[in-house]
Structure formats: C-alpha cells, structure tokens
C-alpha positions in Angstrom: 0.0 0.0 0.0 1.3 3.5 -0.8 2.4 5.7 2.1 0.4 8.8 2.9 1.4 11.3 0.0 2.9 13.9 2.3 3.2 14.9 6.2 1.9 18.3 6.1 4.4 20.0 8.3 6.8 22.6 8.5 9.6 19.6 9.1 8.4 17.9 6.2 8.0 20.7 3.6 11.6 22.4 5.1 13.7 19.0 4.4 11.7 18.5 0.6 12.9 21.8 -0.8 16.3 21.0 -1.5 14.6 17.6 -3.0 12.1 19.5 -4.9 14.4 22.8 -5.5 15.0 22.7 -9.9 17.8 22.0 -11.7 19.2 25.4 -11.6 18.7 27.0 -8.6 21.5 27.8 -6.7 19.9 27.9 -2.8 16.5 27.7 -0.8 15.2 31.1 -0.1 15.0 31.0 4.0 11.6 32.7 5.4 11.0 33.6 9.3 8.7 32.0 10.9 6.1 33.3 13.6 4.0 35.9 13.8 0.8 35.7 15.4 -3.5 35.6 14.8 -3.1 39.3 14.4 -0.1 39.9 12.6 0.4 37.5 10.3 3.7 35.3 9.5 5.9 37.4 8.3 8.7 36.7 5.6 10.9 39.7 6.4 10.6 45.0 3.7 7.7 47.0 2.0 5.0 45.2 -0.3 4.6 46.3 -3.7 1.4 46.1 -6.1 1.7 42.7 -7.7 -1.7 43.0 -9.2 -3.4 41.2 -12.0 -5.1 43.7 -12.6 -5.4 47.9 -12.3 -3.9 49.0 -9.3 -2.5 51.8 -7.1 -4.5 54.2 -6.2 -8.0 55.2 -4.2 -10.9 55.1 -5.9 -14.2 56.8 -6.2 -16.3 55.3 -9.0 -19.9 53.8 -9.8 -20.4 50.7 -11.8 -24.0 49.7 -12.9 -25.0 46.3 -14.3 -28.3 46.4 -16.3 -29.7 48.9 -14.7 -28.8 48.3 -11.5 -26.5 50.8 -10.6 -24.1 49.9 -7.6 -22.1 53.1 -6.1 -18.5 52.4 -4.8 -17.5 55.1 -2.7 -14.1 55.8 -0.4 -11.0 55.5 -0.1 -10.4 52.2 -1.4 -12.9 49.7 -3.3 -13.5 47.3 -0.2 -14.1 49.1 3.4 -16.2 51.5 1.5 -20.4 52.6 1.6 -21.8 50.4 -1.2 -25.3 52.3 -2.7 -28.0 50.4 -4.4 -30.4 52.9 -7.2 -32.2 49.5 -7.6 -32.7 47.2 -11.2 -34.9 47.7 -13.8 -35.4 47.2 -17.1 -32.0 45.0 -17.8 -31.8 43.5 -21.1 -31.0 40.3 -22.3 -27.5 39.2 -23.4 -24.9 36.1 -23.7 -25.1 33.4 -26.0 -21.9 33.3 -28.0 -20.6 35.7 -31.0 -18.8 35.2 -34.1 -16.2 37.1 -35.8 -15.8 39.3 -32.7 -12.0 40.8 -32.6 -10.0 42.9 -30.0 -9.0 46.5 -31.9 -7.5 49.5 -29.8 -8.7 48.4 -26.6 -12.3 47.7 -27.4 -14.0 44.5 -28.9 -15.4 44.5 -32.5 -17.3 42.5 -34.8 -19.2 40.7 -32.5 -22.9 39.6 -33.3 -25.3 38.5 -30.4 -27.9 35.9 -30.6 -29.6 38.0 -28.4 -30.5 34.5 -26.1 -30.4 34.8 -22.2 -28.2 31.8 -21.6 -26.2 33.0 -18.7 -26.8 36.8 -19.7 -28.5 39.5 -17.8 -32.0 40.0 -17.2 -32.8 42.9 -15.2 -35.9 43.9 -13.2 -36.1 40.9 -10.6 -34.1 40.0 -7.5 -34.3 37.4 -5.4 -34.5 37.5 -1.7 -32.6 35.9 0.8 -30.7 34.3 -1.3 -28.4 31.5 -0.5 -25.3 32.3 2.0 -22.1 30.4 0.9 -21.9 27.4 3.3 -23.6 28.6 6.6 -24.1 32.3 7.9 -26.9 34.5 7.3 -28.6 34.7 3.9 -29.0 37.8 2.0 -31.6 40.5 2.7 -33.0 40.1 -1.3 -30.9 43.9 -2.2 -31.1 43.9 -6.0 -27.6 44.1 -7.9 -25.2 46.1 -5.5 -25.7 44.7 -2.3 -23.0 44.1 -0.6 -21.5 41.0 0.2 -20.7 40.4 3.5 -17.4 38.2 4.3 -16.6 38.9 7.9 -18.9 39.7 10.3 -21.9 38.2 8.7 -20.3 35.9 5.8 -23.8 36.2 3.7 -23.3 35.2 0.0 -27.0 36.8 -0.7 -28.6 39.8 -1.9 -27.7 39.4 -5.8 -30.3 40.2 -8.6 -31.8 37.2 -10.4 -30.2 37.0 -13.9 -32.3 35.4 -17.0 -33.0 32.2 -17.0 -30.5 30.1 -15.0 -28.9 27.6 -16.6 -30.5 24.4 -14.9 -29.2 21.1 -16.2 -32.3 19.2 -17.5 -32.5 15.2 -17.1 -29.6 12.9 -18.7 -26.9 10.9 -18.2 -24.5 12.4 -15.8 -22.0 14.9 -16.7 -18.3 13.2 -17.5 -16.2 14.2 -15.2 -12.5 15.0 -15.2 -10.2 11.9 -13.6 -8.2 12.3 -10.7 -4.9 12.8 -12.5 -6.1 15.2 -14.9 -5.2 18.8 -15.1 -5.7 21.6 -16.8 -3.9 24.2 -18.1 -3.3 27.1 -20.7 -0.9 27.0 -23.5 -0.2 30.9 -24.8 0.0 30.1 -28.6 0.8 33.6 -29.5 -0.6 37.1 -28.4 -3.9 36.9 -27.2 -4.4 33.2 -28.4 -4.2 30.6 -25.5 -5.5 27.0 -25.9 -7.3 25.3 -22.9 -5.6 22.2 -22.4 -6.2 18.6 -20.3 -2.8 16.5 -19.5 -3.2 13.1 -17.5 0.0 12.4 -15.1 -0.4 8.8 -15.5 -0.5 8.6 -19.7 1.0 12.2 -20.0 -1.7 12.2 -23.1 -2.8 16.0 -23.8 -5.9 17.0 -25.4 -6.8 20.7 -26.5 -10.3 21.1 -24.6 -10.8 24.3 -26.3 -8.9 27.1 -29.0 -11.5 29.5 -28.4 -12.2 29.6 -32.2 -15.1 31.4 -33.0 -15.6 32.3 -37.0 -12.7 34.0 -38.7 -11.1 34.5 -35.4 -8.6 31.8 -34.6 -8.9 32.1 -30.8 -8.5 34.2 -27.2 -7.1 35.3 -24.5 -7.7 32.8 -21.1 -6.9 35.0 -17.8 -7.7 32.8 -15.2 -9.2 28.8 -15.1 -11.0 27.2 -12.2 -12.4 23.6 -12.0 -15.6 22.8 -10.5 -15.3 20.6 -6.9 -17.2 17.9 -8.9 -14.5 18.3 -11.9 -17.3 18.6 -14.3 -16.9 22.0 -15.3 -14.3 24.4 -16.1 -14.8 28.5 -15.9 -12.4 30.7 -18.0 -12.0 34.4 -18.1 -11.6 35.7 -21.3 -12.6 38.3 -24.2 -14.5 35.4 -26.1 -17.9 36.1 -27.1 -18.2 39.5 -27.4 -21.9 40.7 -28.0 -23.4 44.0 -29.6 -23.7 45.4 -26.3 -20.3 44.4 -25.1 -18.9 46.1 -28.4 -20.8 49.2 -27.6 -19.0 50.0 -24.6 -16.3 50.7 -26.6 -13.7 48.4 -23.7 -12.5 45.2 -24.4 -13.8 43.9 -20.9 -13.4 39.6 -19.9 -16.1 38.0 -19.6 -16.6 34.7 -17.3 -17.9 31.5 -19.5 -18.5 28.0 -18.0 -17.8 25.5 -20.0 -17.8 21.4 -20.0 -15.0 19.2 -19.9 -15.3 18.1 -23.3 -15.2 22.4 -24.3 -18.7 22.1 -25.1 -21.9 23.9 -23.2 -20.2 27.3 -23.0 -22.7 29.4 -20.7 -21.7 33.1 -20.2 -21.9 33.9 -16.3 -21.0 37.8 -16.5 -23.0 40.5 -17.7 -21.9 43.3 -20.0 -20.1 45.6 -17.9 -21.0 49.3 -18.5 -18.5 52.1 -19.0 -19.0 54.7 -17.0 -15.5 56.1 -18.2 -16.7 56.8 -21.9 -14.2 59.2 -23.6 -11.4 58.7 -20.9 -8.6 57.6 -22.6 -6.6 54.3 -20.9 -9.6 53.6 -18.6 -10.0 49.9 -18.8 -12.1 47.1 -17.0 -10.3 43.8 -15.7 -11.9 40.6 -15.0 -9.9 37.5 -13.9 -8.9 34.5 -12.2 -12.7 32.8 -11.2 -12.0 30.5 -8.5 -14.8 28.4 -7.4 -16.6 27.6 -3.8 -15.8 24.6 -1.8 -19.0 23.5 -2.7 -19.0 24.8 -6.4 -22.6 27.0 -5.6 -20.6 30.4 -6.0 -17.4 31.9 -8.5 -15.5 34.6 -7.0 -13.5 36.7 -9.2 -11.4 39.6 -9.9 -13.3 42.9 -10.9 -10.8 45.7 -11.6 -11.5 49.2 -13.3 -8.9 51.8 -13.4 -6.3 53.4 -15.9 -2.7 54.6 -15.3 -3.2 57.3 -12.8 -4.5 54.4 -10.9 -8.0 52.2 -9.7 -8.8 48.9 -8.0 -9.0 45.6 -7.8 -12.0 43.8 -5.6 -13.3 40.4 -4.9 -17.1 39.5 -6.7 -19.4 36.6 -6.5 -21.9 35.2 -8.9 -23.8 32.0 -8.7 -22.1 29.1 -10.7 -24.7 28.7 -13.1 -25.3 32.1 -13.8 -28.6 32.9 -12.1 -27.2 35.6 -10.3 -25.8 38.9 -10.8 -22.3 39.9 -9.3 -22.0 41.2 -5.9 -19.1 42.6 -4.3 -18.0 41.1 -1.7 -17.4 43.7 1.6 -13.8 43.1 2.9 -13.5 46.6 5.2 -10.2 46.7 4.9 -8.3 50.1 3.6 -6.3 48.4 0.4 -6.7 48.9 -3.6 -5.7 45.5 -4.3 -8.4 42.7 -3.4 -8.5 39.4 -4.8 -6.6 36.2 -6.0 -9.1 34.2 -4.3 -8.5 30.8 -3.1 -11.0 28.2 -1.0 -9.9 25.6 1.7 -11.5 22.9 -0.2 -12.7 21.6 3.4 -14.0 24.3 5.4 -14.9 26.4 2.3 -13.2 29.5 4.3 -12.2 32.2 1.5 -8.2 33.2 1.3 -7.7 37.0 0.1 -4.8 38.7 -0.8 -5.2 42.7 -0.1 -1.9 45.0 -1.4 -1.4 48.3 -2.1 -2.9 49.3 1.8 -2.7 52.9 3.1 -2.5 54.0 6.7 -1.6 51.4 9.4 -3.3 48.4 7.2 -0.6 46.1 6.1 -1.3 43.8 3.1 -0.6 40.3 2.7 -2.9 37.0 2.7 -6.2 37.3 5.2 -8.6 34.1 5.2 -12.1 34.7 6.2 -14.0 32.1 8.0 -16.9 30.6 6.5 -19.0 30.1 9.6 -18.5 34.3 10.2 -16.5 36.6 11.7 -13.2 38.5 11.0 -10.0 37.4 8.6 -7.5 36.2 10.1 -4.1 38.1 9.1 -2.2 34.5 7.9 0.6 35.8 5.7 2.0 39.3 5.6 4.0 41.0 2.9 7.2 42.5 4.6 9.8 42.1 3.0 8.4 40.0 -0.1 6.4 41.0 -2.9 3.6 38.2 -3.5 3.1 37.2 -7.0 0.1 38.4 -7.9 -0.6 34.5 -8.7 -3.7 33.0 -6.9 -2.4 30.7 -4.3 -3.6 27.1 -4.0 -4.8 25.0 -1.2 -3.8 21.4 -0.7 -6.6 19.1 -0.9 -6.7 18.1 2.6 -7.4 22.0 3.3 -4.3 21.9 5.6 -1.7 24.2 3.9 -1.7 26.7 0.7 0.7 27.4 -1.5 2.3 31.1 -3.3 4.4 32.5 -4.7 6.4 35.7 -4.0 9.6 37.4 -5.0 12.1 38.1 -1.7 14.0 41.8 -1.6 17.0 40.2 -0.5 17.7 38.0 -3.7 14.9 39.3 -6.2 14.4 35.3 -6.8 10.7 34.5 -7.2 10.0 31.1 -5.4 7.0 28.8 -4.0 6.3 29.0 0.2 3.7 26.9 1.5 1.7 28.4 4.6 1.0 25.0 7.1 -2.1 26.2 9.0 -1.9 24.1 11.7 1.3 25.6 12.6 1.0 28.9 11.3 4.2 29.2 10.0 5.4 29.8 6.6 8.1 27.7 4.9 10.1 27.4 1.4 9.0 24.4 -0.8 10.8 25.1 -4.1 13.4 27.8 -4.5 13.3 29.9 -7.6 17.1 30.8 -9.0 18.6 34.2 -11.1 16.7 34.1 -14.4 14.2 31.5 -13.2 11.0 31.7 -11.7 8.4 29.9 -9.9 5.0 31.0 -11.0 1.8 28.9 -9.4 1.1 25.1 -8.4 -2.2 23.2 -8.1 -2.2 20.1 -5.8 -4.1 16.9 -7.0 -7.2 15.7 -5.5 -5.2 13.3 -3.1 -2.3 15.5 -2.3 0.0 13.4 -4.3 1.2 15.4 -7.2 1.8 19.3 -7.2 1.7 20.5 -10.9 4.3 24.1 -10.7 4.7 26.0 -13.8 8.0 28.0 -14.3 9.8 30.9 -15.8 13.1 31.2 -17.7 13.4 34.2 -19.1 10.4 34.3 -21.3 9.6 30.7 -21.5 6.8 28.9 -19.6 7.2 25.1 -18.7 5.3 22.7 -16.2 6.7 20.2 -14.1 5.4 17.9 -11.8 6.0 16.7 -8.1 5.3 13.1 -6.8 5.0 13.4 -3.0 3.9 9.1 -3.3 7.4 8.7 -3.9 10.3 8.5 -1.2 12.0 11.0 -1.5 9.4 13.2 -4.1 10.5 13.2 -7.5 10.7 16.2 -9.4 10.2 15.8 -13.4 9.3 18.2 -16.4 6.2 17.7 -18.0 6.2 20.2 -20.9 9.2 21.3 -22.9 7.8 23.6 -25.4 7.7 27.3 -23.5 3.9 28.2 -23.6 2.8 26.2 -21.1 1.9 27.5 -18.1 -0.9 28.3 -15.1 -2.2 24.3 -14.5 -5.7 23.4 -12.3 -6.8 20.5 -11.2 
C-alpha cells in the first residue's frame, strides 16, 4: 500500500525543498517563521502592487449592471459605503458571437444571438438568497448589495439573472479523472489554448482554442475547476456581443464551460462604461476561483487606468442565475482578490496590497461560519506574486508564490495552518521563476509552472514517492498556469 502522500508540516515541507528545489537553482530562499493571529507570519521589507489587474491608487467610482446601478464610494474599493439605485429594465444578453475581434482596446465585430443563456435579465431579484456554506442569507438587495465576508459571511442579496442555466434530465455529466489537469498553452498574443494532460499517460488534449468564426482564438486570464471536476470556468474576451462592443472596452467576460469544451454558458454581464471618452480607462476581469462547494465563482473585478484604480473580490452564482456582488472586505487596500477556497472548510483566502495608513497587506482568510479574517501571511519584506495561491486538498496548507528583496528570486512557500508558520517548498534561481502550483485531488502530485526568461514550462512533483521526484512535464515554453 502506498504511504500517505505527504506529512503536512513545517519539518516535512523544510527537508523537501532541496529535493524539490529545480535544476538550476542555486539555494532555498529561508523565510521567518512566527507571527501571530493578528499579525500575520511574516517573511521579512515594504509590499509592492503585484496585481493582476489595475492597481495603485483610491478610488471613487460607480459601476451599474443592467440597470442596477451599484455606487462604490471611499477611499479604497472594499471598506467602503456600497449604494443600491435599484434594477430595472436589464436586457438580455450572452449566447456566443462570431467574428468578434480585440481593436484599440475595445472588442469589434461581434454579433449577439440575443439569447439569455447565462446573460443579464434585469428587473427581478431574489431574496434571501443563498449564504455560501452557513451564515446568514442575504436581505433580497437587488444588484449592488454588498456581500458580506466577515462579520456576517452572507453570500445573498444578488439580482436574479435570466433564465439560469439548470441542467435538465440525462446521463451524468463526464467528469475530469483524478490525474487530470488543466492548463493554458499561450500560442501567441492573445491566443491561448485550454488544455487537459493526465499524469499517468502524460496524453494531452486541446479542450478548447476558443475559435469562433474567422477569429482563430482568445485570451484565457484565469481557469478554475468545479469541486465535482465537471466543469471548467475561464476568463476571457471570447464572445463579445453587440452590447459588449458598444462600450467601446474590451472587458473579460466569465464563460462556463464542460469538460469536453462544449456547453459554454456566459456567467457575467456586459459591464457598463462609466468612463466613456477617458482615454486608458480599462475594465479587468480575472482568475474565477470556485466555492468549496461549487454554488458560488468569486472573481477579480478591476476598473482603473494609469493614474491608478482597484481591484475587488465579486461573486456570482455558478450557473449564472445571479448577478455579481461585491464582496465587503473593510479593509483600507486597492488590491483585493486572488481568491482561493480551503477545499474543506470552504473559508475564503484573500490577498489585499497596495494598503494605506496602518493596514498592512498580505494573505487574510475569512472564516466561512462568520467573523473577522485572520491576518495569515504578511507582505514584509516579499512582494507576493500576484498568482492565486492554492490550497492542498486536505485544506491543511496553501501554496504562493512571491519574490524576496533580499535576492529578487521568485520562489513557492507553503503556509502550514496548523502551525501557522510559513516555509520554502521550491526555491526559484537568477533568471528563473516559480509561477503557481495546483495540488491533486489526493495531495500526491503538485503541478508548478516555471519561468526562464520568457519561456513557460510545467513540471510535476510526486510526493507518493520517497524522496518526491521532481520531473518536467512540458518542454515547449507556452505552457503554463495548470488546475486541477
């Protein structure tokens, strides 16, 4: 009988980086240990932005969705007074366009189909809606209430959105196996394939190119797997509708998609610009991460242009019969997102940069059962990635990556919650970079993509082995950012 993969500890983890450290590096990057609940476990100088998005910067914007117009107020995106004007009136969008191109920052040639698959339906909301794995439910706010996270931990008061997309009666969905992955493969500029690679067979399949009409694909900026493995959201520019062209920004949108890169359902809405005429204003969306219990996607919403903006943490339902809500995280930073769930206790992990005032930034997880985040990881010292951290699937550690002052090497910690301490796992070297991991569903393999210089490669760790083996799985430089 195999051993158990891995011992979870800060022993264990400390004496497999030089086992797990690649080829080239040169040393282990050391991190101190400590801290405390309020604190955080600190890795030793000032953060920086790191963001995926727009960042820097307070802001003081409104964003509407369908009618629903949502005011964001303050100093900073989150910790801010969130106004609701109320829906009405939304129109219907989604359904897939052809021929649909990205051109000076804005999307063109997109047709719509003009279905409500996934799109926006304004006029309704729903009350009380669902909280995200206990706490209290929503009060029924149309789109723009607030989510809370801490404190009351309600995942409610989002606007009904069309018709949701309820799976009728059939053969079960196929699901992805155990040693599948995903990941993307950046085939040129803007053009990424969504790809599935099994660790056993190291077979590859391309789930999708993102094809549509004369256009040979997309961009994919962020890929999350449902708990269930049946489904796969992307962010990305495909599918841009009338509407969406009409804003004149070339804005993500989120699509849900099954295994097989079939079923696309678009979850977003088109996102208004309230910015029309303001040169370099831009809206982000990125890196959907799904619940523990695959009800919810949270994701990156970031609006903004050079002089600065924000980057905050939204939910919508899985199957797209919700608007988005922002998710309230009271705390005074522009940067607000990368969101990762313990895939047992369904609490949410945030990363919050670019603070002002006292407020330090760093890695905050906020419980699911209520309450305030607990400060796990701050940034002294370090600047975080900017990559969404991943949790193990025994919910007992998770995984980032950050760049150290000292040595400007970029290299993957490991945060053990029972212990509270943060340790090196693989150590990044001059001119080589550790980017993200994903752990498998049974802890035994850890998929890591890294840089060198401008190439992207994956390798995999076996923790069933003794001692782990380390191993390349790609070769060919585009492949990169791997989910299971």
């Amino acid at each position: 009988m195999r051993k158990t993969p891995f011992a979870w500890s800060s022993v264990g983890l400390m004496l497999l980086t030089s086992a797990c450290t690649i080829e080239n590096a040169s040393k282990s990057v050391a991190a101190e240990t400590g801290g405390s609940s309020t604190g955080g476990t600190a890795l030793g100088g000032a953060h920086t932005a790191g963001a995926n998005a727009v960042t820097g910067g307070a802001n003081n914007t409104v964003t509407s969705f369908a009618g629903a117009a949502t005011g964001i107020a303050g100093s900073s995106a989150v910790g801010s007074n969130l106004g609701t004007a109320g829906a009405s009136g939304g129109s219907a969008s989604g359904g897939s366009a052809s021929g649909g191109s990205a051109s000076g920052g804005s999307a063109s040639g997109g047709t719509s189909d003009s279905t409500s698959n996934g799109g926006v339906a304004g006029g309704t909301t729903t009350a009380g809606a669902t909280s995200l794995r206990g706490g209290a439910a929503g009060s029924g706010a149309s789109l723009g209430g607030a989510v809370s996270v801490g404190g009351v931990n309600a995942f409610g008061g989002a606007a009904a959105a069309g018709t949701a997309n309820v799976a009728g009666s059939g053969p079960a969905p196929k699901s992805l196996p155990p040693t599948t992955f995903v990941f993307e493969r950046k085939v040129a500029s803007g053009l990424d394939h969504l790809v599935a690679m099994d660790l056993v067979s190291r077979g590859q399949r391309v789930i999708t190119t993102l094809a549509e009409g004369s256009v040979a694909g997309w961009n994919i900026d962020g890929v999350t797997v449902s708990p269930d493995r049946t489904r796969i959201v992307i962010a990305s520019l495909y599918g841009a509708t009338l509407a969406d062209n009409a804003t004149g920004l070339a804005t993500n949108r989120l699509w849900s998609l099954d295994i097989e890169g079939k079923d696309f359902r678009r979850l977003t809405p088109v996102f208004p610009n309230q910015h029309a005429g303001q040169t370099g204003w831009r809206i982000d969306v990125r890196d959907p991460a799904y619940s523990a219990d695959g009800q919810y996607i949270v994701f990156d919403y970031g609006e903004g242009d050079s002089q600065g903006g924000y980057v905050a943490p939204w939910v919508l339902a899985a199957d797209g019969s919700s608007l988005p809500s922002l998710i309230q995280t009271n705390l005074d930073c522009s940067v607000n997102g990368n969101a990762a769930f313990n895939p047992v206790t369904g609490d949410l992990l945030l990363e919050h940069a670019v603070c002002i005032g006292s407020q330090k930034g760093g890695y905050f997880l906020y419980p699911n059962a209520g309450g305030g985040p607990d400060f796990l990881v701050n940034d002294t010292g370090i600047s975080i990635s900017g990559e969404p951290p991943a949790f193990s699937a025994d919910g007992s550690l998770f995984v980032f990556t950050a760049r150290a002052y000292s040595d400007n090497v970029q290299s993957l910690y490991a945060y053990i919650m029972r212990d509270r301490t943060v340790v090196p796992l693989i150590a990044g070297s001059p001119g080589t970079d550790i980017v993200n991991a994903s752990f498998s569903p049974d802890d035994r393999y850890m998929v890591y993509c890294i840089r060198t210089d401008n190439a992207y490669d994956l390798r995999v760790v076996d923790f069933g082995l003794d001692p782990p083996v380390d191993s390349a799985l790609t070769s060919d430089g585009i492949s990169c950012d791997a989910v299971f």
